[in-house]
C-alpha positions in Angstrom: 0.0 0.0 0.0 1.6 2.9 -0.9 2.9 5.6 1.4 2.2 3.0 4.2 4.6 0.8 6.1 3.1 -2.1 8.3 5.1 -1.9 11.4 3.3 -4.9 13.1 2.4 -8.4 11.8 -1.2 -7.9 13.0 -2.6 -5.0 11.7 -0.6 -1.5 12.8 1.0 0.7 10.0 2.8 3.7 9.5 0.8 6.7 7.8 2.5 8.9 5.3 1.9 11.8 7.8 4.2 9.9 10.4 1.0 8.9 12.3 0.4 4.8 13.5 -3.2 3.3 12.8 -4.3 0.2 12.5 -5.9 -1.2 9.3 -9.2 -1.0 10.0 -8.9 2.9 10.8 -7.2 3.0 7.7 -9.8 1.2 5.6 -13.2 3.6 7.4 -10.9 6.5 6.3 -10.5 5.3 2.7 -13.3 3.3 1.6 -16.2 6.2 1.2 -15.0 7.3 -2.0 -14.0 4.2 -3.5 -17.8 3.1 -3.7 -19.4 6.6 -3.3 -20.6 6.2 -7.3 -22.2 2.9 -6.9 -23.4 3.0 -3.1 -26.1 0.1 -2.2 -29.2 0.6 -1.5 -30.1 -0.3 2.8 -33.3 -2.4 2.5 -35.5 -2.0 5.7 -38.6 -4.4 5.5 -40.8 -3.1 8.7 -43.6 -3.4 10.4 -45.8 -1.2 13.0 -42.1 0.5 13.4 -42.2 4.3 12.0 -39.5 5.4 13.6 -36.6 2.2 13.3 -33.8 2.5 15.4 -31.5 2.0 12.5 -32.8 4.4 10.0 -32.8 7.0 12.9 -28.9 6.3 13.3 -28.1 6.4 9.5 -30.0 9.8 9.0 -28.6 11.4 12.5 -25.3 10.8 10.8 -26.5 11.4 6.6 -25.8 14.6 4.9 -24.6 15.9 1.5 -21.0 14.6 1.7 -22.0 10.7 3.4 -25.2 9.2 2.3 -26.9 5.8 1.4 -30.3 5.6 0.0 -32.6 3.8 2.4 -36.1 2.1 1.2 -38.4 1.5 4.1 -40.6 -1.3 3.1 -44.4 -1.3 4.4 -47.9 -2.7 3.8 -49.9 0.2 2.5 -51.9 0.5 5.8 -49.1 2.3 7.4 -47.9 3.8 4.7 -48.6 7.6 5.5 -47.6 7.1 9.1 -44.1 5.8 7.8 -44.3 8.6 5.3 -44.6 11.0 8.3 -41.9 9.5 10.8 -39.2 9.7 7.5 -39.5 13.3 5.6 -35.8 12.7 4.6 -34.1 13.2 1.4 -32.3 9.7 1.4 -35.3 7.8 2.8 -38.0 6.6 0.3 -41.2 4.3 1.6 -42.4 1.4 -1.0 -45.9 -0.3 0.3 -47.4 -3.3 -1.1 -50.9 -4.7 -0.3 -50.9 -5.7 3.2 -51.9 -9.3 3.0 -49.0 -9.9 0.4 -46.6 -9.0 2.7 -47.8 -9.7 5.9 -45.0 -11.7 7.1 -41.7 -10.9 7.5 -40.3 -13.3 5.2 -42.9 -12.7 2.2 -42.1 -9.0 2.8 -38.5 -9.8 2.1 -39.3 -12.1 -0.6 -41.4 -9.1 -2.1 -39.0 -6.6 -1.4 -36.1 -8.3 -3.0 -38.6 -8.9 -6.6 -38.2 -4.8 -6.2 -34.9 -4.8 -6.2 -34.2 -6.9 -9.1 -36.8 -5.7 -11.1 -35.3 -2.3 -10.4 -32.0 -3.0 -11.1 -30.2 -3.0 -8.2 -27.8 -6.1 -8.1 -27.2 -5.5 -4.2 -28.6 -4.3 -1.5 -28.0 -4.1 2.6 -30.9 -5.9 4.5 -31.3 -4.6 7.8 -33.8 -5.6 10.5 -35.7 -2.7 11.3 -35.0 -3.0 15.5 -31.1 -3.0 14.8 -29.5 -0.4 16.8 -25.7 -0.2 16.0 -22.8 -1.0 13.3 -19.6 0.1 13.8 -16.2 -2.0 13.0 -12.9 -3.3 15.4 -9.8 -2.4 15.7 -7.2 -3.7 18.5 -7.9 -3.6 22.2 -6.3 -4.8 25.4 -8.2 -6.7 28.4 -7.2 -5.3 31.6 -4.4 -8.1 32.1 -2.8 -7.0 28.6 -3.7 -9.7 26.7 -5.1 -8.8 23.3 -8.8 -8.3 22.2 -10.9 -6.5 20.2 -12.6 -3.2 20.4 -15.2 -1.5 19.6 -14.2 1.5 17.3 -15.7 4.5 18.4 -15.5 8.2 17.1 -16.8 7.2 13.7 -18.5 10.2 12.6 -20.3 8.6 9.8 -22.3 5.5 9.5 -21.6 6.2 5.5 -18.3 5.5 5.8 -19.2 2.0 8.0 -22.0 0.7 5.1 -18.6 1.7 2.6 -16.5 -0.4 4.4 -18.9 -3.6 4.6 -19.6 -2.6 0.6 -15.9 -2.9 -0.1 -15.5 -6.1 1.5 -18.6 -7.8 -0.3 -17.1 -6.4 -3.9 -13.5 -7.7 -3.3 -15.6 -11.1 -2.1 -17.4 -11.1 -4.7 -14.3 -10.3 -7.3 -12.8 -13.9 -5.7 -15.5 -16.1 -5.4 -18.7 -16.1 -8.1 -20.7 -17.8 -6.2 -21.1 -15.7 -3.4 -24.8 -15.1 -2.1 -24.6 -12.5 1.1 -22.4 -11.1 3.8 -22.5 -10.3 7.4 -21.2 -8.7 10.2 -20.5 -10.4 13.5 -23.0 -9.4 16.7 -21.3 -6.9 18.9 -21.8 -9.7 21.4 -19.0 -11.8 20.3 -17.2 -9.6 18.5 -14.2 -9.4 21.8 -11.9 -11.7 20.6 -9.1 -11.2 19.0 -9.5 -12.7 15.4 -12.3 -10.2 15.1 -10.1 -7.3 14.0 -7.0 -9.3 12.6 -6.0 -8.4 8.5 -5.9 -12.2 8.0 -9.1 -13.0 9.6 -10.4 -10.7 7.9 -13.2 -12.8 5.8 -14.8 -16.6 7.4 -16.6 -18.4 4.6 -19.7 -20.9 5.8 -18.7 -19.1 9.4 -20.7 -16.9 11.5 -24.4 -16.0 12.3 -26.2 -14.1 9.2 -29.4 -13.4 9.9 -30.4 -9.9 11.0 -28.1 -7.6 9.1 -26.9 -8.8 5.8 -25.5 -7.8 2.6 -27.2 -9.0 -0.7 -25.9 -10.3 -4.1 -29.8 -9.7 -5.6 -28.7 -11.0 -8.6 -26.9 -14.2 -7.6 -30.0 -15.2 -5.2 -33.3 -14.6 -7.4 -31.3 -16.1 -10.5 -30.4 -18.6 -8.8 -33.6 -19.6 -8.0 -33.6 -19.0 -4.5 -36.9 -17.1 -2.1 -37.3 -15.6 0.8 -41.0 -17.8 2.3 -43.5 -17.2 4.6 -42.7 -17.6 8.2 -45.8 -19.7 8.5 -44.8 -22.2 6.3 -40.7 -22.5 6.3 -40.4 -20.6 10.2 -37.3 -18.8 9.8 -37.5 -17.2 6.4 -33.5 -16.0 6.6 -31.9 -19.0 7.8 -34.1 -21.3 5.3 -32.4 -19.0 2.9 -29.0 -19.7 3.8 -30.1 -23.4 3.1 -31.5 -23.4 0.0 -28.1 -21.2 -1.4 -26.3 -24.2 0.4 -28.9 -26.6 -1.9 -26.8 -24.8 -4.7 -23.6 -24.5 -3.9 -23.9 -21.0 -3.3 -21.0 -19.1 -0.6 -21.5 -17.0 2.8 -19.1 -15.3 4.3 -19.1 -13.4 7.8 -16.6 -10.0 7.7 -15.6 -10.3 11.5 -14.2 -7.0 12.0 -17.8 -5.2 11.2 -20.4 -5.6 14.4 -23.8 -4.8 15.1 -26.4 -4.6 17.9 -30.0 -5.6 18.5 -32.1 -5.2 21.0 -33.5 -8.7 22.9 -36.3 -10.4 20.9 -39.2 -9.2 21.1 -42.6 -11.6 20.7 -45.0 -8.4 19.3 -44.5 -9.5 15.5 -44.4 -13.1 16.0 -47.5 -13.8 17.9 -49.1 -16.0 15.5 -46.1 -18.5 16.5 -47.1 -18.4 20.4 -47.4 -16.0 23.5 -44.0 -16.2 24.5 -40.2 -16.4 23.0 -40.0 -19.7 23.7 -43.3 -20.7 22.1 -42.1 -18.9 19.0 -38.5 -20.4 18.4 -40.1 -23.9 18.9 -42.6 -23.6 16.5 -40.4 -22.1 14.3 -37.8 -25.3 15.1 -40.3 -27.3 14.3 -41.3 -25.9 10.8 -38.0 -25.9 9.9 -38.0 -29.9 10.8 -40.8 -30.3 8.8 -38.8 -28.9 5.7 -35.4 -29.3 6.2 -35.1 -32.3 8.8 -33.2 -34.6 6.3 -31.1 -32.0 5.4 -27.4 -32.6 6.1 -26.3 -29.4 6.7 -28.3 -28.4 9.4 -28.3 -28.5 13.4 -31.7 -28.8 15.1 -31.1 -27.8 19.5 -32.5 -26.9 22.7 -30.5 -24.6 24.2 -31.0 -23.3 28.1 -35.0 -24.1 26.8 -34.7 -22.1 23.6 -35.2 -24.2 20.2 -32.4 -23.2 18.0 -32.0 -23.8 13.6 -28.4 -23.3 13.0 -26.9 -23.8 10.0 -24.1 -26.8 10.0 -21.0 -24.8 8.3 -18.7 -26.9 10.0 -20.2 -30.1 8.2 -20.7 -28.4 5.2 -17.0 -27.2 4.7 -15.8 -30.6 5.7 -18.2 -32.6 2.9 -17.0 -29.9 -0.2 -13.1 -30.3 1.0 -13.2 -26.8 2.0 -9.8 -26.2 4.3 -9.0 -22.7 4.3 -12.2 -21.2 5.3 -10.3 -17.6 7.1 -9.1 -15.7 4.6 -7.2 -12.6 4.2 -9.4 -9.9 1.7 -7.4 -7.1 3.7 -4.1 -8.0 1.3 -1.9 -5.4 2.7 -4.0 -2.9 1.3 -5.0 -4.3 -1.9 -8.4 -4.2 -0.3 -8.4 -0.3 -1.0 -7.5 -0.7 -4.7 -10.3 1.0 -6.8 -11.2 -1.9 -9.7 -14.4 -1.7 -11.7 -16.8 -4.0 -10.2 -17.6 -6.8 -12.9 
């Protein structure tokens, strides 16, 4: 990387103003404009939500310079209250009949038609109760042993969505089969490997569910759709499944976190009165389609019913070995290339 000299094996360079930083500081700094003429659309399916968490954190942060467009999806009976709660330049709210989309995954599935039809080849889907993204960069636990940490100080989530963008193209310009991305939750993301340069992409590795990044294209020509919750449970990780049905790639991007608040049962109440009600009726739709599956892991855990998807099974059956890789490249990551 030009004008940059790494002065430790991990991650820390010297900048060409004399300054030390490590790479991901170097990488929210850069990315912006590499990717500020083709930005990706944030997807936002929601639901009896106007004022999302998320959306509120992208536009406290959006102005002229740092900006992503955002569409709000919503059934048309809530339109003009969503219309209301997002007067916004970058914000634009797309309704559909209600009883088309009156689950969250045939709202996805509907919302994703959109996109394609409208050309847009990618697209960030975000839950509408996430709350945070940020990325990692080195910390210390009190004993001096090495973790991650939570970068703060970022004074635009722009620059954030750029990164994650970056990593999905540079993905995407290795592997053609690659389906989505995701960040790691902020609740795991301590450890050390989450903010090293050659950790810094885990295919078949991680948890992608609530905030993702979308290769539109690869999925809806690929045959793949996002189903109702009443008849497939969880409509993201039955997703995941079906790309794995095609030989289709996932990869987490460890240094990028997010938060969510605890589940909440108010959307789901058509699966039971309580959380656990809901996971175990979701568990067991998910049986119902996918119990002879191979690549998937059916659990109670501390009375919760858990669907996880079996990465570790599914790397080991295609002779996958090197599953961390390294899209970081001393800064090769940073090199503007046409996107394909």
């Amino acid at each position: 990387m030009k004008g940059y000299e790494i002065v430790s094996p991990d991650g820390m360079y010297k900048c060409p103003d004399g300054t030390e930083k490590w790479w991901t500081e170097i990488l929210i700094d850069k990315a912006y404009p590499l990717v500020s003429n083709r930005k990706f659309p944030v997807l936002i399916p929601s639901y009896n939500n106007p004022s999302p968490p998320i959306v509120n954190g992208l536009l406290s942060q959006m102005d002229e310079d740092y900006n992503y467009p955002i569409f709000i999806f919503v059934r048309n009976s809530q339109r003009e209250d969503y219309i209301k709660a997002n007067k916004h330049p970058y914000v634009n709210i797309i309704s559909m009949d209600d009883r088309l989309i009156d689950s969250a995954g045939k709202a996805r599935e509907w919302s994703l038609k959109w996109l394609y039809k409208n050309g847009y080849h990618h697209a960030f889907s975000f839950d509408d109760d996430a709350n945070g993204l940020g990325l990692t960069l080195r910390g210390y636990t009190g004993k001096g042993d090495p973790k991650s940490a939570f970068m703060t100080g970022i004074d635009k989530i722009a620059k954030v969505l750029a990164v994650w963008q970056l990593a999905m193209e540079r993905l995407e310009q290795r592997f053609d089969n690659l389906m989505l991305t995701g960040p790691y939750s902020a609740g795991f993301c301590w450890k050390a490997e989450y903010c090293q340069m050659d950790q810094s992409a885990l295919l078949y590795r991680g948890n992608l569910n609530q905030l993702v990044c979308l290769n539109v294209n690869k999925i809806v020509e690929s045959g793949l759709h996002y189903y109702d919750n009443k008849e497939c449970g969880h409509e993201d990780i039955d997703l995941i499944l079906q790309g794995l049905e095609k030989g289709l790639l996932v990869a987490t991007i460890p240094y990028i976190w997010y938060s969510t608040p605890p589940m909440d049962i108010a959307n789901f109440n058509h699966f039971g009165a309580t959380i656990e009600a809901r996971m175990k009726s979701q568990q067991e739709l998910m049986i119902r389609k996918w119990g002879e599956f191979p690549y998937v892991t059916f659990r109670d855990k501390r009375g919760v019913a858990q669907v996880i998807p079996n990465f570790r099974k599914y790397r080991k059956d295609i002779g996958m070995e090197e599953y961390v890789i390294d899209i970081w490249n001393d800064g090769g990551m940073l090199e503007d290339a046409v996107r394909n």
